[in-house]
Structure formats: C-alpha cells, structure tokens
Backbone as CSV, one residue per row, in Angstrom:
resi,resn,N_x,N_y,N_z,CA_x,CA_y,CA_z,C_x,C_y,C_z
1,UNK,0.801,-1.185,0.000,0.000,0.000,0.000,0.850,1.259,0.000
2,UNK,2.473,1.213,-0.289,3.129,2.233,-0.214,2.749,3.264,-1.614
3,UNK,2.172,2.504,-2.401,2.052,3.081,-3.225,1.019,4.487,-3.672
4,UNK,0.282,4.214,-2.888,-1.038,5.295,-2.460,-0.780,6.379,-1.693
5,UNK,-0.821,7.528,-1.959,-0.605,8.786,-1.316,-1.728,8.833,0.313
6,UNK,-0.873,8.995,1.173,-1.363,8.939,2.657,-2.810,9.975,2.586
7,UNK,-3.873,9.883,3.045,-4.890,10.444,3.038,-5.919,10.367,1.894
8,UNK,-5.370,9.606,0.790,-6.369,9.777,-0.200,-7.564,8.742,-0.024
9,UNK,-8.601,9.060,-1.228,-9.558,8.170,-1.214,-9.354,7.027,-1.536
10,UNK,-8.452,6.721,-2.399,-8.071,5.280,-3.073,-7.378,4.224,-1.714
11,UNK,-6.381,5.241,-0.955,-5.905,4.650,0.262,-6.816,4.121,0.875
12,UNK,-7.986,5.043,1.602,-8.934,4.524,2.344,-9.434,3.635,2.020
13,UNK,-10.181,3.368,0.611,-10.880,2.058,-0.205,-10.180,0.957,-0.153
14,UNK,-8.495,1.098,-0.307,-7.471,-0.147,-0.312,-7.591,-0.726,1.453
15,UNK,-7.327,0.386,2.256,-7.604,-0.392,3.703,-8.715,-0.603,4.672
16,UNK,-9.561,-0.280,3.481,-11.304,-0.802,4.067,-11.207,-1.908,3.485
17,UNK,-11.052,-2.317,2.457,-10.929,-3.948,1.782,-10.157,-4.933,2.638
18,UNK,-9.006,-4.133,2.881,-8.240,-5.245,3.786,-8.235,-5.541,4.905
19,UNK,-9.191,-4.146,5.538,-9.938,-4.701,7.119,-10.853,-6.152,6.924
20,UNK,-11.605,-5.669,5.619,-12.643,-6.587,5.735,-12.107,-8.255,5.374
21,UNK,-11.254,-8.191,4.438,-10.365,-9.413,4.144,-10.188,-10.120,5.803
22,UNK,-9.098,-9.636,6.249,-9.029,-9.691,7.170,-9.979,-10.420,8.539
23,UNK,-10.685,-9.403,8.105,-12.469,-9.694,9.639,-12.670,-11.286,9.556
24,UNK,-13.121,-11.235,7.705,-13.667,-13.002,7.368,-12.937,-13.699,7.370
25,UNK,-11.323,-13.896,6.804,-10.584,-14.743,7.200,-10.402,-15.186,8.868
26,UNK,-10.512,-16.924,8.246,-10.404,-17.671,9.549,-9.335,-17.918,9.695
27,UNK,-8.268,-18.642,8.254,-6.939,-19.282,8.684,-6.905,-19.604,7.342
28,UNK,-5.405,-20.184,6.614,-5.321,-21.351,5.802,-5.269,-22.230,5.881
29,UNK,-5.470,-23.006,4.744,-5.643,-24.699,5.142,-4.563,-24.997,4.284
30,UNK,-3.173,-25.266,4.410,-1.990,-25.713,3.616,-2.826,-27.348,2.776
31,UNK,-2.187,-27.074,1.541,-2.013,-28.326,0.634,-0.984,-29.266,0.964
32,UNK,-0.998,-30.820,1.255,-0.256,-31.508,1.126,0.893,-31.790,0.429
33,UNK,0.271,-31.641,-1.329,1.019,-31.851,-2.074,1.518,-30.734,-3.161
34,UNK,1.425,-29.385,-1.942,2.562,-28.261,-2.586,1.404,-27.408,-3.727
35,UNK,0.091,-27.275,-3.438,-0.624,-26.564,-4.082,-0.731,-26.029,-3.701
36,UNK,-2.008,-24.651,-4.177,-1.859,-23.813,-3.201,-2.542,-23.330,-1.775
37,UNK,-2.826,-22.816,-0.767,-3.278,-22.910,0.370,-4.687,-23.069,0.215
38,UNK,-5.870,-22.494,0.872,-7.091,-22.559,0.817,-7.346,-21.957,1.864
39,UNK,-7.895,-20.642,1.759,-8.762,-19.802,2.472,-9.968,-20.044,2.859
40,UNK,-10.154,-19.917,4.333,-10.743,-20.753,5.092,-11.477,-18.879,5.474
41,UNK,-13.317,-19.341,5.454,-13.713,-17.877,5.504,-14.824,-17.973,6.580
42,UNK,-14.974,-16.994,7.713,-16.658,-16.937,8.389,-17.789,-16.909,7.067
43,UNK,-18.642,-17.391,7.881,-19.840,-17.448,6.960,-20.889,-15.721,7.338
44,UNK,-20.964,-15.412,6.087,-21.853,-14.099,6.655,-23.447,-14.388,7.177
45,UNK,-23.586,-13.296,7.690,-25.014,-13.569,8.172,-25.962,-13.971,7.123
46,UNK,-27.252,-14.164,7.528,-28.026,-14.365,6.209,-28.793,-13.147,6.367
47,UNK,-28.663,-13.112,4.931,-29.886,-11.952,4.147,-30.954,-12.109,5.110
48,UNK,-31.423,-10.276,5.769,-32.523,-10.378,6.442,-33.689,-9.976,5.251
49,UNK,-35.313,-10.765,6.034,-35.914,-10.818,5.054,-36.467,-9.239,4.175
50,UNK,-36.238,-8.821,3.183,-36.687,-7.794,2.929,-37.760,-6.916,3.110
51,UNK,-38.242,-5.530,3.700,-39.431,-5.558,3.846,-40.154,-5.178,2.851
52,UNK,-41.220,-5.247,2.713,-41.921,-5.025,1.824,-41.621,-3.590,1.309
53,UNK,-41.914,-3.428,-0.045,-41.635,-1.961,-0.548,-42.852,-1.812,-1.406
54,UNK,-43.072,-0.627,-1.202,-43.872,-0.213,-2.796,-43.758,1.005,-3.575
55,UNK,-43.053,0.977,-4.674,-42.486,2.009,-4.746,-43.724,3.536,-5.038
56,UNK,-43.187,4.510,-5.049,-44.166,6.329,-5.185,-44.590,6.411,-6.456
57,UNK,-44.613,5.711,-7.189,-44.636,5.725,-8.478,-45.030,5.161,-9.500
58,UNK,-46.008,5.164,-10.262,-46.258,3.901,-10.943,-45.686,3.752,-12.098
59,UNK,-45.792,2.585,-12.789,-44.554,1.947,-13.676,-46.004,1.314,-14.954
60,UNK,-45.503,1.171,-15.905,-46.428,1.268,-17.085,-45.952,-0.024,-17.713
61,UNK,-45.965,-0.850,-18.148,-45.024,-1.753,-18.780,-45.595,-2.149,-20.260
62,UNK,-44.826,-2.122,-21.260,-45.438,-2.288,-22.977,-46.382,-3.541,-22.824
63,UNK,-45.770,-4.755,-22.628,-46.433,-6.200,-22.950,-47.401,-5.830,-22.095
64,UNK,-48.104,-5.306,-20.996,-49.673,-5.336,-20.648,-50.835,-4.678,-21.281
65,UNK,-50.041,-3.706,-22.336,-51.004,-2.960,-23.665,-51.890,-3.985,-23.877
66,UNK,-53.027,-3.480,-24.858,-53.355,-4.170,-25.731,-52.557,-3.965,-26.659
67,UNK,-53.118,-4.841,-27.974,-51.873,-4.872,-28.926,-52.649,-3.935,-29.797
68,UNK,-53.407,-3.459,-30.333,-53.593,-2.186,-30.713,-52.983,-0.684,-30.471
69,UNK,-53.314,-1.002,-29.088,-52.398,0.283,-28.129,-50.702,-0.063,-28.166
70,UNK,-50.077,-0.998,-28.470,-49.024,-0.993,-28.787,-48.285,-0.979,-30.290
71,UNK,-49.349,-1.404,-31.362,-49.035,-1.007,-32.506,-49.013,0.963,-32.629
72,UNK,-50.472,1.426,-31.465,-50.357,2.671,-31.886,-49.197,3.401,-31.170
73,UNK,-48.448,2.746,-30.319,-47.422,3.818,-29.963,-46.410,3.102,-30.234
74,UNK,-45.831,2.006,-31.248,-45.020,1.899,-31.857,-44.829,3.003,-33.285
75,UNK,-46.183,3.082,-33.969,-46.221,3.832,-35.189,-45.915,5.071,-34.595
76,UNK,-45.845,5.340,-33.430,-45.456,7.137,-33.301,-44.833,6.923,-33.006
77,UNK,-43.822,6.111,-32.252,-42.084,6.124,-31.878,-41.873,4.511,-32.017
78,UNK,-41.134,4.174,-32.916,-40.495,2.909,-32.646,-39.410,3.027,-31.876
79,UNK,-38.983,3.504,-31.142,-38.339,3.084,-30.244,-39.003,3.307,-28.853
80,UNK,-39.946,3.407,-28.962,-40.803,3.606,-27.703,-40.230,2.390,-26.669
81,UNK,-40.476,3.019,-25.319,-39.681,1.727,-23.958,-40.406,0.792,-24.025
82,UNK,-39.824,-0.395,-23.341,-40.211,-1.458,-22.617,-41.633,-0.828,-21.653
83,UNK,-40.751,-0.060,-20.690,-41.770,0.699,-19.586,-41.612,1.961,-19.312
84,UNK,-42.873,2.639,-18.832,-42.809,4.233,-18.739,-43.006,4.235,-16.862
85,UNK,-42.470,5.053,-16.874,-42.995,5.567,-15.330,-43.204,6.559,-14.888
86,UNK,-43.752,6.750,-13.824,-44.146,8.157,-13.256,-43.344,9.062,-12.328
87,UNK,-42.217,8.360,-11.752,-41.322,9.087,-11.175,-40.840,10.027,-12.034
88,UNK,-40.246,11.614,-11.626,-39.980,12.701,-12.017,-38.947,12.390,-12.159
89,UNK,-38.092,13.419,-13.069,-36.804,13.914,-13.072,-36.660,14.910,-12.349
90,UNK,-35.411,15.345,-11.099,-35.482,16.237,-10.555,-35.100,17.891,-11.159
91,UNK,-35.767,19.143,-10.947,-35.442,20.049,-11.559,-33.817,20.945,-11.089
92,UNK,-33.365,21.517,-12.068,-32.072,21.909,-11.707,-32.102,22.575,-10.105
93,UNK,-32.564,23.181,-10.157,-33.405,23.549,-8.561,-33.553,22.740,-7.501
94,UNK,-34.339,21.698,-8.304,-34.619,20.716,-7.134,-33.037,19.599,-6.438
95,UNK,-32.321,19.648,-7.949,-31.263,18.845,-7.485,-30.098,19.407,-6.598
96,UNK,-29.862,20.954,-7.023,-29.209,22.092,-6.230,-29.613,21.964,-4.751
97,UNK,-30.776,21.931,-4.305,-30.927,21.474,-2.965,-31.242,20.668,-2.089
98,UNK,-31.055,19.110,-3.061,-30.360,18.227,-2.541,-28.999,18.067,-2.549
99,UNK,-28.269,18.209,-2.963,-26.871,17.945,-2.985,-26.461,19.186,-1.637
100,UNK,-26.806,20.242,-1.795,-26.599,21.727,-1.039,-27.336,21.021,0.733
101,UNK,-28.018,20.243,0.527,-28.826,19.272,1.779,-28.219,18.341,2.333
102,UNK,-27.325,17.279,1.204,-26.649,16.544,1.796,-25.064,16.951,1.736
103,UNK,-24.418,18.332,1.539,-23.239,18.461,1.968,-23.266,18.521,3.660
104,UNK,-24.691,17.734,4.775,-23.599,17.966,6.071,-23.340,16.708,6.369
105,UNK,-23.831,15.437,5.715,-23.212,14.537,6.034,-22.746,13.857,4.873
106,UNK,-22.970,13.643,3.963,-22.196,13.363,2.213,-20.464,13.417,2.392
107,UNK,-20.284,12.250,2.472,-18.565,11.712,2.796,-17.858,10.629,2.139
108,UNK,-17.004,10.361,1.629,-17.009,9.119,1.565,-16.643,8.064,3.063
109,UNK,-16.755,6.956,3.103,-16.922,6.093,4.115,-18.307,6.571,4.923
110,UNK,-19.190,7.474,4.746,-20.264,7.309,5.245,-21.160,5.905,5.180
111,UNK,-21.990,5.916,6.619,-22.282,4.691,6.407,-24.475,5.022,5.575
112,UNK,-24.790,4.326,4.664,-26.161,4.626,4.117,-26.832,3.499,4.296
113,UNK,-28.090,3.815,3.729,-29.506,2.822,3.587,-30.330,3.443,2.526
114,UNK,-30.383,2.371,1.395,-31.255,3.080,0.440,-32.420,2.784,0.860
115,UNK,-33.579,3.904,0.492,-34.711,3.798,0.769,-35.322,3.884,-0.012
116,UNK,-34.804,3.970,-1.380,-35.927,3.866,-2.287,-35.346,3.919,-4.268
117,UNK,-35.945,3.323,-5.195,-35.339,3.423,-6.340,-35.775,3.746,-7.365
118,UNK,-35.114,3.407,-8.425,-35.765,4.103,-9.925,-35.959,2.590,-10.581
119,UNK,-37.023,2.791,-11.595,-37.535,1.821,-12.388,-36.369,0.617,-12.903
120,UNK,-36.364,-0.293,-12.819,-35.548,-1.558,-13.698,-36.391,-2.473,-14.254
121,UNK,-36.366,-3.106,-15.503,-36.718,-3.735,-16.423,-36.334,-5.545,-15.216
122,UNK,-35.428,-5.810,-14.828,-34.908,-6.793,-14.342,-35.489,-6.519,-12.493
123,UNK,-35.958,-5.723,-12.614,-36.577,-5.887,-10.947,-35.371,-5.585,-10.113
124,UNK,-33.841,-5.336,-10.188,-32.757,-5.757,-9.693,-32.544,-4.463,-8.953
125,UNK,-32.856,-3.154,-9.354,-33.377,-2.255,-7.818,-33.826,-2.595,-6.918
126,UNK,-35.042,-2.756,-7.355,-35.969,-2.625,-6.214,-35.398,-3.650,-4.710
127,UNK,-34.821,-4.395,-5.720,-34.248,-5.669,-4.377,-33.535,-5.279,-3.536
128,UNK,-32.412,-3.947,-4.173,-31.948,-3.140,-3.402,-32.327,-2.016,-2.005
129,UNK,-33.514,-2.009,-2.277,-34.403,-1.433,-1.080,-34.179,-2.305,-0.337
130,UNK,-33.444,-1.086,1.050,-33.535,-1.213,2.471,-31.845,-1.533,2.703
131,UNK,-31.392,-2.006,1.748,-30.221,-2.924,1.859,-28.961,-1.679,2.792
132,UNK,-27.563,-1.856,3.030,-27.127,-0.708,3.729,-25.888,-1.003,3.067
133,UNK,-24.903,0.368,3.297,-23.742,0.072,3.056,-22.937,1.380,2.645
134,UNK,-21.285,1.756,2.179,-20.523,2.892,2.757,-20.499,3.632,1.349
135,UNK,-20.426,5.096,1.463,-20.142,5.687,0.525,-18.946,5.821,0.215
136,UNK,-18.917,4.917,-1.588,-17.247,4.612,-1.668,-17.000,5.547,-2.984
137,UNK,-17.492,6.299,-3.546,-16.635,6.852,-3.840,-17.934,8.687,-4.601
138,UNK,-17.381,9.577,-4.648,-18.183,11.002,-4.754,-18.048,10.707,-6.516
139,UNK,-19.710,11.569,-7.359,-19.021,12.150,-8.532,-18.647,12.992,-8.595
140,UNK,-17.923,13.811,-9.950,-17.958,14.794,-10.450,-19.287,15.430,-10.163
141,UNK,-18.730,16.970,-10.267,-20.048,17.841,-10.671,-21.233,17.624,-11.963
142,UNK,-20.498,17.134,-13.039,-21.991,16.677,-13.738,-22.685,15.396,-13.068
143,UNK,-22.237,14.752,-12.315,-23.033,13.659,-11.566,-23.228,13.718,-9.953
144,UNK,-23.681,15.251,-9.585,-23.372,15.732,-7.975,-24.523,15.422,-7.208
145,UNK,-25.416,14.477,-7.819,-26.577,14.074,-7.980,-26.591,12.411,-7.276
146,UNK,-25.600,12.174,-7.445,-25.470,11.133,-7.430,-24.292,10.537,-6.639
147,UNK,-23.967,9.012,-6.524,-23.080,8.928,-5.309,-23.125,7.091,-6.030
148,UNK,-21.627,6.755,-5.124,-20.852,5.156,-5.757,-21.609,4.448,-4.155
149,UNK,-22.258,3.656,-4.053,-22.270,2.968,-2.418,-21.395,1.723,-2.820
150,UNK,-20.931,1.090,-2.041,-20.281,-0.110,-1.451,-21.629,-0.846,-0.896
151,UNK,-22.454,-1.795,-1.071,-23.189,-2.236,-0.645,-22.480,-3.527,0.545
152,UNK,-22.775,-3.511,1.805,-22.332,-4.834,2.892,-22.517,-6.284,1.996
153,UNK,-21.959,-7.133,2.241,-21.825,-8.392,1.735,-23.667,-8.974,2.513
154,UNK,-24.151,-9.662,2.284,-24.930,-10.348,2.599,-25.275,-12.028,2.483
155,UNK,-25.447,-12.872,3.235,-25.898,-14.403,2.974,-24.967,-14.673,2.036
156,UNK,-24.712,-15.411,0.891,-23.836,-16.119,0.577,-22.637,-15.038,-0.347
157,UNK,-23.213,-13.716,-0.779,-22.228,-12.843,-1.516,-20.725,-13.342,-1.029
158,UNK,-19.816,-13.014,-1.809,-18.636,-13.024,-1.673,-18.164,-11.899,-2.609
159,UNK,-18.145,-11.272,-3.445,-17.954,-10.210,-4.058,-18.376,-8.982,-3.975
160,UNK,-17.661,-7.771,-3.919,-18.263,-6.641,-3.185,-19.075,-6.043,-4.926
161,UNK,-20.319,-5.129,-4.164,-21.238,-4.928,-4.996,-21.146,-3.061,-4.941
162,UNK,-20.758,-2.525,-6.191,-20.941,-0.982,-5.931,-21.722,-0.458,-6.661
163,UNK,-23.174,0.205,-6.379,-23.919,0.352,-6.604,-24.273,2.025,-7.139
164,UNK,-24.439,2.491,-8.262,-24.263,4.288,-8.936,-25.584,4.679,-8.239
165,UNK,-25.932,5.332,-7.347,-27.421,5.500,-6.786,-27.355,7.234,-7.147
166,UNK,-28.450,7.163,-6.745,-29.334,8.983,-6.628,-28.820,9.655,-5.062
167,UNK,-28.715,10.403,-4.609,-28.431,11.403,-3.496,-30.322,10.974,-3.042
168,UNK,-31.254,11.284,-3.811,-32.681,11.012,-3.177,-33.214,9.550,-2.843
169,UNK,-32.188,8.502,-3.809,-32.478,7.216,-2.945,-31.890,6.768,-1.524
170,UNK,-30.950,7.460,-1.127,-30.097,7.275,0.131,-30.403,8.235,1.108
171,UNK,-30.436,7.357,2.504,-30.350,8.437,3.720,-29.079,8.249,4.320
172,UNK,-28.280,8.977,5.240,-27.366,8.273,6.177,-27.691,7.563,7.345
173,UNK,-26.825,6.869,8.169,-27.710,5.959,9.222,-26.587,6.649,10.141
C-alpha cells in the first residue's frame, strides 16, 4: 500500500478492503502436495428478510397494452420503452438542494440505507431497497446528484457490490 498517497480516497478504499479481508478470514488450510493454500472464511449472516416496498410511483409496462395500443405507440415512436414511469426527473433547482442538503453529512466512508429506487426492467433495484452500506466513492459535478455505495456483503455474496445510486435514494444511518 506504499504506493497510495497517505490520506487519499483510493488509500482509504485499499484499507477498508483489507480490514474486511481480514475480519472473514479464519486461517489457511496448507495443501499436502505443494498446491496452493485454501482460504478458510466466516460465513456471513443471512440476508434479512426484505421488507416489503412499494415504490411512489407507478410503472407502465409495454407487454400489458393491448396490442392495438401498442401497434399505436409503436407507429409514433419505434423506439418507444419497454416501460414508462411516473417518477420525475429532478429540476435543476430541485437537485441544487439536494446535494446543497446533503453536503452535512455526504462523505465518503459514510455509512447509508437506500430507501428507495428508480424503475428496472430486471426488478434488480428494487431488491436493493432497504439494503445498507458505505459511501465509496463522490461524482464529479456533472453527476453531484449522485453517489458510488459499497453495498455490505450479505448471505452467501462473496464479491463486493458498488452500486451508482441517486443522493434522493439514500439516507445516512
């Protein structure tokens, strides 16, 4: 880790990984015959059960059209979505004072909880509701809107999960 300038963000990310390395390792288990060791790991907790969510918003999806109603809004946009929804886009205004809201606790290594998400075709948000975990890394100003989480390992994960969220899907805990 000499390689990382003392105080930076990349430092911190390198020795949050290796705390956590660390935490789960139990021991090695040497090979007999000169292969290589075998990392021996705690088992994480299990996934608590999710609570129910429903998201603010309703969600429109093409295949429940009729197929009339989907020929007619294919002929006006073929590229029309999968699904429409009703969640807003926030206004330049509106996003100015969120970000201006969360500069008193907005950090990295903060610890979060999303509370809530934007539409996915694969359902693979929404699953994300409730879930917790550290703010690993800030955007740029064209993305000040937004924020990198580190999501906690859960039940059988073994790979860390970093998740591009909204500043309005996250609270701090």
């Amino acid at each position: 880790m000499t390689r990382l300038a003392p105080g930076t963000d990349a430092r911190w990310r390198a020795e949050h990984r290796q705390a956590l390395y660390e935490r789960a390792l139990i021991g090695l288990q040497p090979d007999l015959f000169g292969a290589a060791a075998v990392e021996v790991f705690r088992a994480l907790p299990k996934a608590p059960r999710p609570e129910p969510w429903i998201p603010d918003y309703t969600v429109e999806y093409f295949h429940d059209l009729s197929p009339d109603e989907q020929a007619r809004r294919l002929a006006a946009d073929p590229q029309t979505p999968f699904a429409r929804t009703t969640r807003s886009r926030l206004s330049k205004e509106e996003t100015a004072a969120l970000v201006a809201g969360a500069a008193n606790w907005l950090r990295v290594g903060q610890r979060v909880r999303i509370t809530s998400a934007p539409l996915t075709l694969d359902g693979e948000a929404c699953s994300r509701v409730g879930r917790k975990g550290l703010v690993w890394r800030l955007c740029s100003p064209v993305f000040a809107d937004h924020v990198y989480v580190n999501l906690d390992l859960v039940g059988a994960e073994r790979s860390e999960k970093i998740a591009f969220l909204e500043l309005r899907d996250i609270e701090p805990i």
